[in-house]
N, C-alpha and C positions, 0 to 999 in steps of 0.2 A: 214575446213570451206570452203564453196563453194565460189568462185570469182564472182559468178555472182549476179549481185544486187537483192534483196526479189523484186518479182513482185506485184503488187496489190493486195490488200484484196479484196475478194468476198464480196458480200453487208452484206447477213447473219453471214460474221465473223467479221463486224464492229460493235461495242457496241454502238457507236456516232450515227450510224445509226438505228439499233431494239431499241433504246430507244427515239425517237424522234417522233416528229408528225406524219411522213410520215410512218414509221415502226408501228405507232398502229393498224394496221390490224393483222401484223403476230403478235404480242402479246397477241392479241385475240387469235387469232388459235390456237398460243402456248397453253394456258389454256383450248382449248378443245382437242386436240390432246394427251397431255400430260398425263394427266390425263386417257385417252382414251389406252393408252401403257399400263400404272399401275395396272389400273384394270385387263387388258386383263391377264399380268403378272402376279396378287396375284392370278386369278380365282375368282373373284368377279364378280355376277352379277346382285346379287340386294338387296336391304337394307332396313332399317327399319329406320327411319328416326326420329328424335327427336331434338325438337326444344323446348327452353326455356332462361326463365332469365341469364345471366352471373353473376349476380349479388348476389344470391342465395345460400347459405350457411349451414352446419348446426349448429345448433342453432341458425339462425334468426326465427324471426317471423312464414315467410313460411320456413323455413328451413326443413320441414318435407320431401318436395317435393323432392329435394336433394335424401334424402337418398332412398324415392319410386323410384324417375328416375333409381337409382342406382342399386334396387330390380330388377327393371323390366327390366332394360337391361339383368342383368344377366340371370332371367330367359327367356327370349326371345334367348339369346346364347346358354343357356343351351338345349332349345330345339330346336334350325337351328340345334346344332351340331348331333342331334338325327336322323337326314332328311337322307334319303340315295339317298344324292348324292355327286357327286365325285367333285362340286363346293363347293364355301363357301355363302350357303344360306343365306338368311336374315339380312347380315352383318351389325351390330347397326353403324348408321350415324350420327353425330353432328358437330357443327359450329366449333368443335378444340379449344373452349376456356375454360373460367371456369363458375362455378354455376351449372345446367345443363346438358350442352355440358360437361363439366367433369364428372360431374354425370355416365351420359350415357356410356360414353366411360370406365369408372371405373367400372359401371357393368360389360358391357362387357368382360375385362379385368380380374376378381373374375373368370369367367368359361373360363378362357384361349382362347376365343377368337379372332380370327380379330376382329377390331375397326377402322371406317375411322371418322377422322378431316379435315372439308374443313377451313380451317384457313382465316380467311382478313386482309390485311393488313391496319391499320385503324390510321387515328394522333394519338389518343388515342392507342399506340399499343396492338394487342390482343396476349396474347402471346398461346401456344399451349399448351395444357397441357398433365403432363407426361406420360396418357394410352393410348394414341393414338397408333394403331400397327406405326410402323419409316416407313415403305414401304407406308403404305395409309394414310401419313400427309401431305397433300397438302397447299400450301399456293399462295390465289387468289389476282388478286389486284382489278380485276374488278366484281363489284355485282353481276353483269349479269350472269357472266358464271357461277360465284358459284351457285347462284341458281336456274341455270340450272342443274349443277351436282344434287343437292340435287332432282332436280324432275326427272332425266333421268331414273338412276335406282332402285327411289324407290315404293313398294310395298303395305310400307303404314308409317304412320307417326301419332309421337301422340308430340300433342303438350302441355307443360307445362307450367303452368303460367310465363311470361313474360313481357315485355314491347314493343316496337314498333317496332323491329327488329324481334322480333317473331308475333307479330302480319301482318307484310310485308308479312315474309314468308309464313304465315297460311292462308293470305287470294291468296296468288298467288295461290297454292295448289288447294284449293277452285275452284277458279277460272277457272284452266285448268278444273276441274272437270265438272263445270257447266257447260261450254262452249264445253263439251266432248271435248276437245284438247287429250285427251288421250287416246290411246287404248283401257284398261282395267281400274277397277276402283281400287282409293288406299282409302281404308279405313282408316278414318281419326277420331284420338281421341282425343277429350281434356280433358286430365287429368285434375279433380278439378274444378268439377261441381259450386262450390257456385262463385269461382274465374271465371271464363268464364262465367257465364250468367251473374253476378255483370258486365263485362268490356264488352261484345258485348250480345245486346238483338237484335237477331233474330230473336225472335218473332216479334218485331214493326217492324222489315224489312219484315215479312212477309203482316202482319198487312197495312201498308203503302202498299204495291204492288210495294216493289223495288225485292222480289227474291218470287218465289215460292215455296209453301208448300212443293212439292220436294224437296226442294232445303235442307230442314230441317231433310233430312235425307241422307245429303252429309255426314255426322259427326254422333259420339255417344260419350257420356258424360260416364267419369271413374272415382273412386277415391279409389281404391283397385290395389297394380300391380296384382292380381291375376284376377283380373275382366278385368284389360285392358288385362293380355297375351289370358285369355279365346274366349274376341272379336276379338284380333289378327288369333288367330289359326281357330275361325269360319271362319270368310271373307277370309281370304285366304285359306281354306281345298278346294276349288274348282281348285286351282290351279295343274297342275301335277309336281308329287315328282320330277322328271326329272330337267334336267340345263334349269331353265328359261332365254327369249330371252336376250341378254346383256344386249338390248336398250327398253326401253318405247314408242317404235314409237308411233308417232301421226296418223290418221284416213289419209291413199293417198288421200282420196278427199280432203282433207279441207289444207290449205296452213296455215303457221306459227306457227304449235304446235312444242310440244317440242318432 
């Protein structure tokens, strides 16, 4: 044992300190940086994004949905893994919990797939559920970056009947879309055509003149997984077979996309 006394802690290997007011910057980073190593690591570089209820079961009511997320992950893995290339295309993404997000990632999981969970940490805690691949289960504490994750590297995304946490996410999506915040465009489905026009009428948004008749064709309506992988595989066949870019840059001219 050394005589000489331990000298000071550096700021970053103080916990009293990265857990404090003044340290919530680098805890942001942290959660983009991090995340940022992982992927680089598995060979991930862009995903298929799935957002729905937690709530979601089967044998509920909608419980059906459940088991399609589940179909349609699978075959959406079934055929990234057909892709020739030396990444892991179209990696199925969801929120890391249950209903849905399990769903998804359980598909996945059926054709021996990667599977990423961006997890939250929430009062109510969400816990992860068990097909997550272990390397790509991330757990966020802040909204923001998560879904930033969700729209950095994905592709396209289909959304499942939900409540207001899928609803957030689907209209941010949207959103970047309209606002071309993004590069390229993600084709976007909502699974369960009677359920998504019943909860948002885009029509009277058109109707009204809050979004434009374009705009009604940011999205396309599924209730077959074999109809949503069909729309999947149209919208993106433009893409090259090749390792698409890590990242979803935003347009250099325009400031603040993702």
């Amino acid at each position: 044992m050394s005589d000489h006394p331990a000298g000071p802690q550096p700021a970053y290997e103080r916990p009293s300190f990265l857990e404090s007011e003044e340290g919530r910057p680098l805890r942001i980073l942290a959660e983009y940086l991090e995340p940022l190593d992982r992927f680089e690591r598995a060979g991930v570089h862009d995903t298929i994004v799935f957002f729905g209820s937690a709530r979601l079961r089967p044998g509920d009511p909608l419980g059906r949905y459940y088991d399609e997320a589940r179909e349609l992950a699978r075959l959406v893995t079934e055929w990234s893994k057909s892709l020739p290339s030396h990444a892991h295309r179209y990696v199925i993404c969801s929120g890391g919990g249950g209903g849905i997000m399990e769903a998804a990632n359980r598909g996945a999981s059926d054709a021996a797939g990667k599977t990423i969970g961006l997890n939250i940490s929430l009062p109510r805690e969400q816990h992860p559920n068990p097909y997550i691949t272990r390397e790509l289960l991330f757990e966020f504490h802040y909204f923001f970056m998560r879904k930033l994750w969700f729209a950095h590297l994905a592709r396209a995304l289909v959304a499942f009947p939900g409540g207001l946490g899928t609803l957030d996410e689907l209209t941010e999506i949207l959103t970047l879309a309209q606002t071309r915040k993004l590069s390229r465009n993600i084709p976007v489905i909502l699974y369960g055509t009677s359920y998504w026009k019943e909860i948002l009428n885009f029509e009277a948004l058109r109707r009204h003149g809050m979004i434009d008749a374009a705009d009604l064709e940011l999205f396309q309506f599924a209730d077959e997984p074999a109809a949503a992988l069909a729309i999947l595989k149209e919208r993106l066949a433009a893409e090259p077979t090749g390792v698409s870019p890590a990242f979803a840059h935003s347009h250099h001219q325009r400031r603040g996309g993702v």
